[in-house]
C-alpha positions in Angstrom: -44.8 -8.6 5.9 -46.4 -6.2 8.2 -43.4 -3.8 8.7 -42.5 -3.8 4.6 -46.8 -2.9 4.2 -46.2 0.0 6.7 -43.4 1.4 5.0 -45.0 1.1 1.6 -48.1 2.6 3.1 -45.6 5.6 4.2 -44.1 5.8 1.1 -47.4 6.5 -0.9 -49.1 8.7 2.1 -45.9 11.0 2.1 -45.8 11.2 -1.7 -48.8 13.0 -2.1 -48.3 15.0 0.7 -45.0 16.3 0.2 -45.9 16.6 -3.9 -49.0 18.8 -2.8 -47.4 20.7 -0.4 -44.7 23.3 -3.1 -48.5 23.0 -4.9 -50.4 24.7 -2.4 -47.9 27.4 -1.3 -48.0 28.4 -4.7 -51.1 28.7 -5.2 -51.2 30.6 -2.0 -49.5 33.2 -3.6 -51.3 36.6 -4.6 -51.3 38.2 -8.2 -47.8 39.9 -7.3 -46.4 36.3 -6.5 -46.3 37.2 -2.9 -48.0 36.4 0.3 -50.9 38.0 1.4 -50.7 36.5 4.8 -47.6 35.7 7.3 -45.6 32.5 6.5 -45.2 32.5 10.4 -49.2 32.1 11.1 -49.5 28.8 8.4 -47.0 27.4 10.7 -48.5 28.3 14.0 -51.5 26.6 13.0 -50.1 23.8 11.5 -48.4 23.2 15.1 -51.7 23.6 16.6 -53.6 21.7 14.0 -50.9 18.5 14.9 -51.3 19.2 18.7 -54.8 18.6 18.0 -54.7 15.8 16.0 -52.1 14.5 18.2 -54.5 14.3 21.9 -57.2 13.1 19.6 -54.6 10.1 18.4 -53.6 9.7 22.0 -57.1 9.6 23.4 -58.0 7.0 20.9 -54.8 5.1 21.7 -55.5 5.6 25.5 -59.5 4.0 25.4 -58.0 0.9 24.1 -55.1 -0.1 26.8 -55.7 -3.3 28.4 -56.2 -3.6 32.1 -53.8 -2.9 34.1 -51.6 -0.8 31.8 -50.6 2.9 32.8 -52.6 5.7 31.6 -51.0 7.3 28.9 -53.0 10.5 29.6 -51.7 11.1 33.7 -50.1 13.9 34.6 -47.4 11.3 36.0 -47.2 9.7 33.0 -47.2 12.6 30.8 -44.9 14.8 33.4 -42.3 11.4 32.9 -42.7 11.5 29.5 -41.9 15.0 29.2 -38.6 15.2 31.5 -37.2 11.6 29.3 -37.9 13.5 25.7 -36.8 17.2 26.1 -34.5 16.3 23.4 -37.3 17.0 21.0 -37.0 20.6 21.8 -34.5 20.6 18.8 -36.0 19.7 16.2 -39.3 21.4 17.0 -37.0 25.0 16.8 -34.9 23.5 13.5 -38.0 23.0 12.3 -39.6 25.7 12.9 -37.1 27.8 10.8 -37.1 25.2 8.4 -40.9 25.9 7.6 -40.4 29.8 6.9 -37.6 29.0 4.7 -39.9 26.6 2.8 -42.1 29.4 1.9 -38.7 31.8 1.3 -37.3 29.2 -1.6 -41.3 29.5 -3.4 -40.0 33.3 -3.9 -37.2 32.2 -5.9 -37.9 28.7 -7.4 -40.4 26.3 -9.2 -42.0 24.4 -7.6 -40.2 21.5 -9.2 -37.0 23.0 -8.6 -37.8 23.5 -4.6 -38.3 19.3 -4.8 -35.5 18.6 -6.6 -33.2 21.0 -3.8 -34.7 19.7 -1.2 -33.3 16.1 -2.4 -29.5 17.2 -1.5 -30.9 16.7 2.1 -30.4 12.8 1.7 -26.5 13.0 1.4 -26.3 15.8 4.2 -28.8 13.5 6.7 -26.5 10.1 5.2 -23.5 12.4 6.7 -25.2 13.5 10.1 -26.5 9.7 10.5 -23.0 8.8 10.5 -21.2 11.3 12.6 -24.4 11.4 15.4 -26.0 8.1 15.0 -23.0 6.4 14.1 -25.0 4.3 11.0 -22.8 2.6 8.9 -23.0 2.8 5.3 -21.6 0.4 2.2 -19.8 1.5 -0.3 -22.5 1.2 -2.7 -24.9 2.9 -1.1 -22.7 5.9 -0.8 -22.2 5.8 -4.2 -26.1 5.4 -4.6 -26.1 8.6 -2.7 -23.6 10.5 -5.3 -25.5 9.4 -8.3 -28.5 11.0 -6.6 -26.5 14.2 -6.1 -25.7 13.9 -10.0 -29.4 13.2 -10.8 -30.3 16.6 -9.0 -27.7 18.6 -11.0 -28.8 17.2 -14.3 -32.3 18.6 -13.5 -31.0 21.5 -12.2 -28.7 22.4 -15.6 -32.2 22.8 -17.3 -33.4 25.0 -14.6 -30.5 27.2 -14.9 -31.1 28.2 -18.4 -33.9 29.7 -17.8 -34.0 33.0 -17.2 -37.4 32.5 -14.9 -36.2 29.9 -12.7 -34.8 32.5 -10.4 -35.5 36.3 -10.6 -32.8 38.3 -12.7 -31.8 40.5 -9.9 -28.0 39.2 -8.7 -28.4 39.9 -4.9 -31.8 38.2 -5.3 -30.1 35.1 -7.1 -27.1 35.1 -4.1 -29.8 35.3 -1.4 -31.9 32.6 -3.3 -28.7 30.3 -2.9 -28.1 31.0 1.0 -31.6 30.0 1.4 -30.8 26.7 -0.2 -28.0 26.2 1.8 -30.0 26.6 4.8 -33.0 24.6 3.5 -31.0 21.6 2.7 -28.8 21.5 6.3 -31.3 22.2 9.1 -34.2 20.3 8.0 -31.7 17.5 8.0 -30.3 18.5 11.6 -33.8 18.2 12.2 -34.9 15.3 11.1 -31.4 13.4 12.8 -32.3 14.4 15.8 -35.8 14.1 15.6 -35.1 10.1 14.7 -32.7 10.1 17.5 -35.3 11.8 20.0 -37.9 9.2 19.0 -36.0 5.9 19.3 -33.9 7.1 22.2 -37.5 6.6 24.3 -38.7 4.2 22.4 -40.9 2.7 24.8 -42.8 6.5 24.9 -45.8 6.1 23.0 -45.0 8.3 19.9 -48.2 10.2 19.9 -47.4 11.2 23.2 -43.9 11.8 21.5 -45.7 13.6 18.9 -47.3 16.3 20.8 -44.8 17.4 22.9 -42.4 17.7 19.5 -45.2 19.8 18.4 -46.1 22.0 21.1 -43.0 23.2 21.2 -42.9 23.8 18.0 -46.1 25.8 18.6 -44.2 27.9 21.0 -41.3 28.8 18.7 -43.5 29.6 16.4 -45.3 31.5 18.9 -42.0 33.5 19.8 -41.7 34.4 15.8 -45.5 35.6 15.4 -44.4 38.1 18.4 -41.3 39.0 16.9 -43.2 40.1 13.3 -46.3 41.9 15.3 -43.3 43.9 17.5 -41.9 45.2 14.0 -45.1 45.5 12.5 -46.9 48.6 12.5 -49.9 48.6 14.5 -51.4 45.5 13.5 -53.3 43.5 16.0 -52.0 40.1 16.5 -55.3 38.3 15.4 -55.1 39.9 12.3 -51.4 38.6 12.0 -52.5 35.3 12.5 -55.8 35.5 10.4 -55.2 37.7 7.7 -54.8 36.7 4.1 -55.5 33.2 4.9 -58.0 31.4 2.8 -59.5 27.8 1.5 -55.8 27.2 -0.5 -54.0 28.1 3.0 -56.3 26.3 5.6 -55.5 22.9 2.9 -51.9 24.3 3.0 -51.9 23.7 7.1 -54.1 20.8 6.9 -51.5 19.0 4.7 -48.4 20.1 6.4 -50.3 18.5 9.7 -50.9 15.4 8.0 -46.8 15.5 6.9 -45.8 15.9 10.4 -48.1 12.9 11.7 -46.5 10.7 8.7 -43.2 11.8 9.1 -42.6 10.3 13.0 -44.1 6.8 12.0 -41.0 7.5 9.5 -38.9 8.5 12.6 -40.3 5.6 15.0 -40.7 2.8 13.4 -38.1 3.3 9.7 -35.2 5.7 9.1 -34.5 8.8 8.2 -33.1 7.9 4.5 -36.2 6.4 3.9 -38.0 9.0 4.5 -36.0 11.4 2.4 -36.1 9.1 0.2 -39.5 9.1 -0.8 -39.7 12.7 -0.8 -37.5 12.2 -4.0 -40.3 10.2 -5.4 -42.5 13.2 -5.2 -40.5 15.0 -7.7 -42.6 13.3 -10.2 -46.0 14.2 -8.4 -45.0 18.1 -8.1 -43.5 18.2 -11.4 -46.4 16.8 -13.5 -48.9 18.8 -11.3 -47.0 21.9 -11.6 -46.8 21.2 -15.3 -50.7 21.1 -15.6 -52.2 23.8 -13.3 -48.9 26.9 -13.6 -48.0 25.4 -17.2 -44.2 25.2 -16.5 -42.3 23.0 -18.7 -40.9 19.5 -18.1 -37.8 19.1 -19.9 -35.8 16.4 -20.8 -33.5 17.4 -18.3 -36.0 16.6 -15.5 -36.9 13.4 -16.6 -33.3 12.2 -17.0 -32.7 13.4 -13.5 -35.6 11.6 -11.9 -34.6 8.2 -13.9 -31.1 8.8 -12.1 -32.6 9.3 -8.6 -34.7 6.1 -9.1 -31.7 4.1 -10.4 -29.8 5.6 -7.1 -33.1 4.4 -4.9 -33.0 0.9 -6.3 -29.3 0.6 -5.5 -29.2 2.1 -2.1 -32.2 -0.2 -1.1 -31.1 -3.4 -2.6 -27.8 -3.1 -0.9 -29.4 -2.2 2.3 -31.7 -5.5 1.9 -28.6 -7.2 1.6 -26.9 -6.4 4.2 -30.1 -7.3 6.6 -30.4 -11.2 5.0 -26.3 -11.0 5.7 -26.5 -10.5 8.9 -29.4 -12.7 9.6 -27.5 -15.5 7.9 -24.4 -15.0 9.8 -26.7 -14.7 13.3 -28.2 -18.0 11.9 -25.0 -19.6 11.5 -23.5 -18.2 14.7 -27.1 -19.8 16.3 -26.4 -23.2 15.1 -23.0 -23.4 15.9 -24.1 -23.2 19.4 
C-alpha cells in the first residue's frame, strides 16, 4: 500500500509541475516572444536552487540517523559516495542540454504541442531500457506504447494545420524539427542512465545521490554561461546571469527545482516509464491552462489524442500489474513445492 501511495503521490506532484513548467517559460517570454534573459542562467540556478534544496534534504535526513549509523554528511562518506556514483556525470551533461533545448522548442511550438512531443520520449526510453537495462517488455505493452505514438500524431494532425503552430519560415520549420529530434532522444539517454546511476548504488542515500547529479549539472551549466559571456560583447557575467529575470522566471527555476527533486524518487524508488508516463497526463493540465491564459484553441484533435494516450496508460499498466501477481504466483508455487 505504501509503495502504490508513493507513486500516486508522484504521479499528481509531477503533474502539476511538468504542466506548469511550458506555462511559465511562456510567460517568460517578452512582447517579441523572445527571451529577455539567458536560457543558460534559469538553468544555472535551477542547479543551484536543487543543490540547495538537496544539503537542506540531507541535513534533515542526517539529524535523524540512529546511533551508531554512519554520517551521511563526512567527508569519507561523501568522498565514497562520490567515487561509487560518477556515473551521474551523464545525465547531469544530457541534461543540461536537454534544458536549453526546452526553452528552444517554446520558440517554435505551443505549449501544448511541446507536451505532446515530449511524449515520443516514452517509446525511445522503452527502447534504451531494453538495449541498456535489459527490461523486458510484453507484447501488449509494446503495443500500448504504439497506440501512444498514434495518440501524439492525431494531436499533432491539428497542430499541423495551423499556420501558427510553427513560424512560416521553412529553415525555421526544418530547425524546429532537429530540435525535436534532439528533445525527444537525450532527455531519454538521460533519464536511462540517470535510473541506472541511482539503483546501481542503491544503498547511497539518494539526496546524497541527488546533489552530486546536480552539482554537476551546475558545472556544465557553468561551462555554457562562460561560453555565451566569451561571445558576448562586453557584458559582465552577473548581468548574464541576472538580467531579464523576474517573478515569472525565479517561479520558472523554483519549479524546475522541485521537477528535479520529484523526478529521482521516480528514478530510486519507480521506473522510468512511469515517470514518462505521467508527464503524458500533464498534457491535459498545459493544454486547458494554455487554453485559458494565451487563448489557444483545444481541438478535437487534442482531445482524441489524450483519450488514446490514456487508453495506452491503462493497457501498459494493467499488463505490467499482471505480470508482477504472475510472477508472485509462480514464486509462490515454486515456495510450496519446496
Amino acid at each position: 500500500f505504501r509503495e502504490n501511495a508513493l507513486k500516486i503521490l508522484l504521479v499528481c506532484g509531477d503533474c502539476c509541475l511538468i504542466g506548469l513548467q511550458p506555462i511559465l517559460v511562456h510567460m517568460s517570454k517578452d512582447e517579441r516572444g523572445k527571451f529577455s534573459y539567458s536560457p543558460i542562467s534559469v538553468n544555472f540556478l535551477t542547479e543551484v536552487a536543487k543543490c540547495v534544496f538537496a544539503i537542506l534534504l540531507l541535513i534533515h535526513q542526517d539529524s535523524k540517523r540512529r546511533f551508531g549509523e554512519k554520517a551521511l554528511l563526512s567527508w569519507r562518506s561523501v568522498k565514497l559516495a562520490a567515487s561509487t556514483n560518477l556515473l551521474l556525470m551523464v545525465p547531469a551533461l544530457l541534461y543540461a542540454i536537454n534544458n536549453y533545448l526546452k526553452f528552444a522548442m517554446q520558440l517554435h511550438f505551443k505549449p501544448a504541442t511541446v507536451k505532446m512531443l515530449g511524449n515520443l520520449k516514452v517509446l525511445t526510453i522503452a527502447l534504451l531500457l531494453k538495449v541498456i537495462m535489459e527490461r523486458r517488455f510484453s507484447t501488449i505493452q509494446w503495443e500500448a506504447l504504439v497506440l501512444l505514438i498514434l495518440g501524439i500524431t492525431v494531436n499533432q494532425l491539428a497542430c499541423a494545420s495551423h499556420a501558427d503552430t510553427l513560424t512560416e519560415q521553412p529553415s525555421i520549420s526544418v530547425t524546429a524539427w532537429i530540435y525535436t529530434l534532439m528533445s525527444v532522444t537525450i532527455p531519454s539517454a538521460a533519464s536511462v542512465y540517470n535510473e541506472m546511476a541511482l539503483k546501481r548504488n542503491f544503498e547511497t542515500s539518494v539526496h546524497l545521490q541527488n546533489f552530486f547529479t546536480y552539482f554537476y549539472g551546475a558545472i556544465f551549466n557553468m561551462f555554457g554561461l562562460l561560453m555565451v559571456w566569451m561571445l558576448s560583447e562586453g557584458e559582465s557575467g552577473l548581468k548574464l546571469i541576472t538580467g531579464g529575470h523576474n517573478t515569472v522566471t525565479m517561479l520558472l527555476v523554483v519549479n524546475n527545482a522541485a521537477q528535479g527533486i520529484v523526478s529521482s524518487f521516480f528514478f530510486k524508488f519507480a521506473d522510468t516509464i512511469l515517470k514518462k508516463y505521467s508527464s503524458t497526463v500533464a498534457t491535459i493540465f498545459t493544454g486547458l491552462m494554455s487554453a485559458a491564459l494565451f487563448g489557444h484553441e483545444l481541438t478535437v484533435n487534442f482531445g482524441i489524442g489524450v483519450t488514446i494516450v490514456f487508453i495506452s496508460m491503462h493497457l501498459f499498466f494493467s499488463e505490467q500489474q499482471k505480470s508482477g501477481k504472475g510472477k508472485k504466483n509462480a514464486a509462490g508455487l515454486e515456495e510450496g513445492s519446496r
